[in-house]
C-alpha positions as CSV (number, residue, x, y, z in Angstrom):
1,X,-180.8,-215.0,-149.0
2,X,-179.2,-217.8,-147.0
3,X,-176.0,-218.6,-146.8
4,X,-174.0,-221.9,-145.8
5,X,-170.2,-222.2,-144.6
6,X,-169.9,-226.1,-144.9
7,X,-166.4,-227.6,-144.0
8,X,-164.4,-224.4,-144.9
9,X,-165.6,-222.1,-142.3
10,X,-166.3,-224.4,-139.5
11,X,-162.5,-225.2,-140.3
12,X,-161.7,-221.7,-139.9
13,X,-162.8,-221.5,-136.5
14,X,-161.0,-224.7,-135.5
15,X,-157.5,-223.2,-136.8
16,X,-154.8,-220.8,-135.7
17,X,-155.0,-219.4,-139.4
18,X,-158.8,-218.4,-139.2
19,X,-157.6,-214.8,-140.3
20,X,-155.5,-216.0,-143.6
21,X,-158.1,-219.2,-144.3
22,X,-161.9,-216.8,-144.4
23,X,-162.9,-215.7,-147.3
24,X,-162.8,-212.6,-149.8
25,X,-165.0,-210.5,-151.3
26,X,-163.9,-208.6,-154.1
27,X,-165.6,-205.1,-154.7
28,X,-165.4,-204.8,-158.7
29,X,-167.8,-201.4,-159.1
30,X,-166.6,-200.0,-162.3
31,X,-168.0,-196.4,-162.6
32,X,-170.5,-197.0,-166.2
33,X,-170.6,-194.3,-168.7
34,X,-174.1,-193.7,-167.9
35,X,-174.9,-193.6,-164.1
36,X,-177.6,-195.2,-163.1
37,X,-178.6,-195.0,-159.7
38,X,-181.2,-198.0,-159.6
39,X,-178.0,-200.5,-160.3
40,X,-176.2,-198.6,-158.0
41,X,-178.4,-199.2,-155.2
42,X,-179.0,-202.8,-156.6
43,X,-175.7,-203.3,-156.4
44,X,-175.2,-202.2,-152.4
45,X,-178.2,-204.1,-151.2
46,X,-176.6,-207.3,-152.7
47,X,-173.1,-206.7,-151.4
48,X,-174.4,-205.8,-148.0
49,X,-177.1,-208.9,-147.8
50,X,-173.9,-211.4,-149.1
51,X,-171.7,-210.2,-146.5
52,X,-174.4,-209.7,-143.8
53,X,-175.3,-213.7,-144.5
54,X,-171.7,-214.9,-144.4
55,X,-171.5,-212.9,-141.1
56,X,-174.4,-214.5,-139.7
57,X,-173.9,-217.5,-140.7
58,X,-170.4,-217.6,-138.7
59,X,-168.0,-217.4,-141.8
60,X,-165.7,-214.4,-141.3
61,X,-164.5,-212.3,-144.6
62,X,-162.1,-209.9,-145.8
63,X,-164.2,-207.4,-148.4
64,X,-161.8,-205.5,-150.5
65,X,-161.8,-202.7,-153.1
66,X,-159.5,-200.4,-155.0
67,X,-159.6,-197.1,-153.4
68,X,-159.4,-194.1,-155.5
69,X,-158.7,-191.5,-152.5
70,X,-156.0,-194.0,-151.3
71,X,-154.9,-194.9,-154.3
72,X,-154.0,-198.6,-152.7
73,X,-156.0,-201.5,-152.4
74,X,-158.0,-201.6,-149.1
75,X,-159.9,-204.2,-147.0
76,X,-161.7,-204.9,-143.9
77,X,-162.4,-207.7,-142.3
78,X,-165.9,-208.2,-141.7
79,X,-166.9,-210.8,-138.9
80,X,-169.5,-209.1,-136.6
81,X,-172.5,-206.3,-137.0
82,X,-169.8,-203.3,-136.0
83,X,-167.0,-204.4,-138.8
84,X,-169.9,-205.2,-141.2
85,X,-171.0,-201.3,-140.6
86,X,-167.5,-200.1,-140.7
87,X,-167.1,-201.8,-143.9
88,X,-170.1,-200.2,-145.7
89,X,-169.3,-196.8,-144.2
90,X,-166.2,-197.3,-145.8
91,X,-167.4,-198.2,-149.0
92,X,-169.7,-196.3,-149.5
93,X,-167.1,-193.1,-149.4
94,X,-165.5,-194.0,-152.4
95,X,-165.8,-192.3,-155.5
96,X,-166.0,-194.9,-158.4
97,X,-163.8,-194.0,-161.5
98,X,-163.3,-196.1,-164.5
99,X,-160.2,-198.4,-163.1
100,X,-158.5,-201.8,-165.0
101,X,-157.2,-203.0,-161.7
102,X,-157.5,-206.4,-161.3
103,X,-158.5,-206.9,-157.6
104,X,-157.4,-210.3,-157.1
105,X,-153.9,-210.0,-158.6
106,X,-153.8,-206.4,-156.6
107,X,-154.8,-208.5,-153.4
108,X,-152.2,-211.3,-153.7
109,X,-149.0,-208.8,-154.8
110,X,-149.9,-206.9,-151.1
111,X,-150.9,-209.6,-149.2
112,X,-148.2,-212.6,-150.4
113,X,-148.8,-215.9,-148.9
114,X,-152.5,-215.4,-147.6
115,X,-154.3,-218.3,-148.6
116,X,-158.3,-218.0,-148.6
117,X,-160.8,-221.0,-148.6
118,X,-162.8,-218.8,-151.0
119,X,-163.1,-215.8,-153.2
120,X,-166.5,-213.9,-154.4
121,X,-166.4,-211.1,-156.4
122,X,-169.8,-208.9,-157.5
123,X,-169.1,-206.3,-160.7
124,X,-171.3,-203.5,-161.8
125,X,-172.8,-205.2,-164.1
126,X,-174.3,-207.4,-160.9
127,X,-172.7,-211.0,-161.6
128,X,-171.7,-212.7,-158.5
129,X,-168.6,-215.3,-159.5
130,X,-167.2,-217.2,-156.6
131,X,-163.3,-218.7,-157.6
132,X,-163.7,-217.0,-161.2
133,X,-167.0,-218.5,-162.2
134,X,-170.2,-217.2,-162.9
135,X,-172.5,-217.9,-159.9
136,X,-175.4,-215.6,-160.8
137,X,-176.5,-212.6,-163.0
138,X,-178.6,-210.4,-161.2
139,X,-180.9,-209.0,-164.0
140,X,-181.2,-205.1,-163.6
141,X,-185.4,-205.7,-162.9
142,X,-185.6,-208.4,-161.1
143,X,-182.6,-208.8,-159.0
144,X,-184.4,-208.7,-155.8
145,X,-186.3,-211.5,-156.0
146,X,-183.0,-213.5,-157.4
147,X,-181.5,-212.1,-154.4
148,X,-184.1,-213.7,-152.2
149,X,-183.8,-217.3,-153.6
150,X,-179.8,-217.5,-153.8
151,X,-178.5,-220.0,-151.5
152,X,-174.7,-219.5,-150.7
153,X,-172.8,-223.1,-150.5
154,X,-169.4,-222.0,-150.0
């Protein structure tokens, strides 16, 4: 998986407002009725390898996600190897109960006036939409090889 920060990023490291102009990733796990740990795991290794390639590729992030223990939205900004680690440790306490929230709404009510030059947000159902649309649909046996041919323009 590659990806590409074109203008937007490279902007971001020009700016005073790098922190409110990177991107988001919203963290839309819904726990399903029937757990099933293969989608689970799908759907770690493709958030880790998207925000691992946005890292690398010198485009800061924010990833986000409702937390149940907190009961508040939380996010971490993810720009090196240590706050990618610290984000996935984080993460990957949660427990995942069936929630409505709607991340992005949640996300601009706490943090009022942060613009972002992008927003991506993965589900359990593994469909990547970047600003609301549909990039991709992982499919639950082959997602790995999908995973290996995306190409991130952002």
């Amino acid at each position: 998986m590659e990806a590409e920060c074109q203008a937007g990023c490279a902007a971001c490291k020009r700016t005073q407002f790098a922190e409110s102009l990177s991107g988001r990733i919203f963290l839309n796990y819904k726990k399903e009725k029937q757990r099933r740990p293969e989608r689970v795991n799908a759907y770690l290794v493709i958030l880790a390898s998207i925000s691992f390639s946005l890292m690398d590729a010198g485009c800061a992030h924010y990833a986000a996600w409702y937390s149940n223990s907190q009961k508040d939205l939380v996010r971490v900004r993810v720009d090196d190897e240590e706050s990618l680690f610290s984000f996935l440790s984080g993460y990957l306490e949660e427990t995942f109960q069936k929630q409505e929230n709607d991340l992005e709404r949640l996300y601009q009510e706490k943090y009022r006036g942060e613009n972002y030059l992008f927003a991506l947000s993965l589900d359990e159902r593994l469909r990547l939409l970047k600003n609301g649309e549909r990039m991709i649909s992982f499919p639950a046996q082959d997602w790995e090889k999908k995973l290996k041919e995306l190409e991130l323009v952002l």
